[in-house]
N, C-alpha and C positions, 0 to 999 in steps of 0.2 A: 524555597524548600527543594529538596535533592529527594528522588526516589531511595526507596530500602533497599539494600543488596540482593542483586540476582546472579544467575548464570548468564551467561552469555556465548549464543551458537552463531559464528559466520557459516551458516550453509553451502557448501561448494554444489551443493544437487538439492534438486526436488525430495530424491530420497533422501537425504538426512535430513531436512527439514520436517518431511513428515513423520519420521523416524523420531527425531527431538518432541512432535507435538504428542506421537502414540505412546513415548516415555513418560512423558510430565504430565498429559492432559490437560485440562483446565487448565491445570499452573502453569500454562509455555501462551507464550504473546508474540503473535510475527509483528515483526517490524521489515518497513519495504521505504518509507519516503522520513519517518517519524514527526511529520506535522502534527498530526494530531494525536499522538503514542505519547512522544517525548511527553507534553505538556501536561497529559492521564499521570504518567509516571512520576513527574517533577509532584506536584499535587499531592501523590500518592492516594490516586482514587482507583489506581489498579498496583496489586500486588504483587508480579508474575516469580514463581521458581524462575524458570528460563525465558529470556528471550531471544528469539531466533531470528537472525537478521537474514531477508533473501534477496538485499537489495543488488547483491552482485549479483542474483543470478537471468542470465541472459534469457533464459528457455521460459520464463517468466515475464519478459519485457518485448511484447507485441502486441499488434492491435491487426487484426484477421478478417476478412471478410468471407462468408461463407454465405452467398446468395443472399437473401434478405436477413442475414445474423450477422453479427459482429461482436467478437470476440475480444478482450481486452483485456491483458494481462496483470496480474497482481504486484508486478514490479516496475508498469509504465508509469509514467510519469504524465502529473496534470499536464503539463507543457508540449510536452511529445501530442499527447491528445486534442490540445488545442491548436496544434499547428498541423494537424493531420487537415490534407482537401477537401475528405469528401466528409469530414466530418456532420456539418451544416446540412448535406441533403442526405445521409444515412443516418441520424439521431440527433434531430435538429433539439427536441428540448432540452439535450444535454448540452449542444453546443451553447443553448441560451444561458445556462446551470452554469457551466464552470468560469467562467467569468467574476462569479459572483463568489464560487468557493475559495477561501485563502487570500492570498494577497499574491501580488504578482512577482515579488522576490522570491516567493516560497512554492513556489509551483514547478521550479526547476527541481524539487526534491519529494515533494508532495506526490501520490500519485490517486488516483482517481477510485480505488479501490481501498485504498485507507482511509479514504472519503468516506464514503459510503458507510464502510463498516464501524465509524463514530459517529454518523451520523449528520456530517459536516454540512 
């Protein structure tokens, strides 16, 4: 099955992204890795007006230490995250977690935050 017709946003900024989601509301779906998006969409168990892709955008794809925080971007990628160092001793039951999420061809596109937010 193929998704219903949407719009479709490549984002070159944060601001039009958010700008695309304060337009559409509800009806706007980010898309960053679409492991688990695409497959909602094919389905058609979600309907989106727009989808706004931010997977190009850079200022979105870090992973940050700030003392005992750690920051993780909505556009990194499982893979980036699982080859990070100090992964294992700054948020060890992640590093035990993502192993398990996805499969390991799709984690080069997949990111950890799209995870999350289906629940993966």
């Amino acid at each position: 099955m193929k998704p219903k017709a949407f719009d479709y946003l490549r984002a070159n900024s944060v601001d039009e992204a958010v700008a695309g989601l304060a337009k559409t509301g509800e009806g706007a779906r980010i898309l960053a890795g679409g492991q688990s998006l695409v497959p909602i969409l094919n389905f058609r168990l979600a309907d989106p007006e727009l989808l706004i892709d931010i997977s190009q955008l850079k200022e979105l794809d870090y992973i940050r230490v700030d003392g005992n925080m750690v920051q993780i971007g909505a556009a990194t990628r499982q893979a980036q995250v699982m080859a990070w160092p100090e992964l294992a001793d700054r948020i060890p039951l992640l590093a035990k977690a993502l192993p398990h999420v996805g499969h390991f061809q799709t984690r080069s596109r997949g990111t950890v935050c799209g995870s999350l937010a289906h629940a993966d």
